[in-house]
C-alpha positions as CSV (number, residue, x, y, z in Angstrom):
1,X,15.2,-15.5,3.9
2,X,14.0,-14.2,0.1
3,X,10.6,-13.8,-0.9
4,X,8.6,-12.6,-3.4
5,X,7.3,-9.1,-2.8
6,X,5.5,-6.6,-4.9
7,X,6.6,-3.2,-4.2
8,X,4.2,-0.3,-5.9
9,X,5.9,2.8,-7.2
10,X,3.4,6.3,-7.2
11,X,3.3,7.8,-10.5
12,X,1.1,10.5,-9.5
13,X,-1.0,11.6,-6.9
14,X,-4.6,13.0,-7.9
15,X,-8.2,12.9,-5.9
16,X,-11.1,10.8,-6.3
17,X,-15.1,11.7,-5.0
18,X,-16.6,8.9,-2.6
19,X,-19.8,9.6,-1.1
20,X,-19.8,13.2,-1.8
21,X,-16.7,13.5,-0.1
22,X,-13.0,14.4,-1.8
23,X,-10.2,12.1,-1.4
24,X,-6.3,11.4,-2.4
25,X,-6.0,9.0,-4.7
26,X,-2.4,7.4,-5.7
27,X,-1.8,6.0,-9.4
28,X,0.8,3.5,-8.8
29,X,2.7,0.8,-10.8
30,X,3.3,-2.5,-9.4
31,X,6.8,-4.3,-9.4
32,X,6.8,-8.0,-8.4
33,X,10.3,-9.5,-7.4
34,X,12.3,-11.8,-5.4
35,X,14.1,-9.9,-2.6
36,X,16.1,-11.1,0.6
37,X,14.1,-9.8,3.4
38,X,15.8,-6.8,5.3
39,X,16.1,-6.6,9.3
40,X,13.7,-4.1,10.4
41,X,11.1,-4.9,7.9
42,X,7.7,-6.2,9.5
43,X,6.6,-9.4,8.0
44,X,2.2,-9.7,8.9
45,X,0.7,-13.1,7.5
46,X,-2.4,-13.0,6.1
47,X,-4.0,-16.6,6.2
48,X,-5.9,-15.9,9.2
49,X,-9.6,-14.7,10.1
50,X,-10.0,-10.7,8.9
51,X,-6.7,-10.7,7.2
52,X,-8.6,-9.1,4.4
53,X,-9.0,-6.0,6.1
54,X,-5.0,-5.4,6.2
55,X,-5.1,-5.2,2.8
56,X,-7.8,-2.8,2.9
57,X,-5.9,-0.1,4.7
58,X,-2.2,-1.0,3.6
59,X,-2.5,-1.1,-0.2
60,X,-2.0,2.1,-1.9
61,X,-5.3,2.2,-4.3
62,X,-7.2,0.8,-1.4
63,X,-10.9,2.4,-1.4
64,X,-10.9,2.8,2.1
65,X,-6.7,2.6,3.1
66,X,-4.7,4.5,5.0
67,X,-3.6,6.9,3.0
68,X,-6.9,8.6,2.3
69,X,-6.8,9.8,6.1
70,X,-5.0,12.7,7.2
71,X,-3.3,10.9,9.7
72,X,-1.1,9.2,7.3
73,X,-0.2,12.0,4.7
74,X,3.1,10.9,4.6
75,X,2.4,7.6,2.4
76,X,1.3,10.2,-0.4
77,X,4.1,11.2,-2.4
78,X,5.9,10.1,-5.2
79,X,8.0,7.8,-5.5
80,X,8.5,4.4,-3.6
81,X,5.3,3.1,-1.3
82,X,6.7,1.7,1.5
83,X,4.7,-1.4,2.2
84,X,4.8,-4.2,-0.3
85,X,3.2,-7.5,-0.6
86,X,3.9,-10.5,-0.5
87,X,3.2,-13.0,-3.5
């Protein structure tokens, strides 16, 4: 199966002051194109109630996503971000 996927790339990693509090912030660049989707990749619809909310914590330059928590450190660095979406 192919699909259309936009894969971000992080230029740069800097920080970014919400509510008086200091957080990572990734500058990315976003790379739309049609791929064949690859076994082991997780493929989450989002036409259903509170799908919004998976975009909130999966995009990189989310206000509120994942990568602003310490749990997930690993999604900032340079270089490919590892979840895309779907067009």
């Amino acid at each position: 199966m192919s699909m259309r996927i936009g894969f971000y790339h992080v230029d740069s990693l800097g920080a970014s002051v919400i509510e008086g509090d200091t957080l990572p912030l990734l500058l990315v660049k976003k790379n739309t194109t049609t791929v064949r989707v690859q076994p082991g990749w997780f493929i989450v619809p989002t036409s259903q109630l509170q799908s919004h909310l998976l975009a909130i914590l999966l995009e990189p330059e989310s206000q509120w996503g994942l990568v602003k928590y310490d749990q997930f450190v690993g999604l900032r660095r340079r270089g490919k971000y590892p979840i895309g979406r779907g067009e």
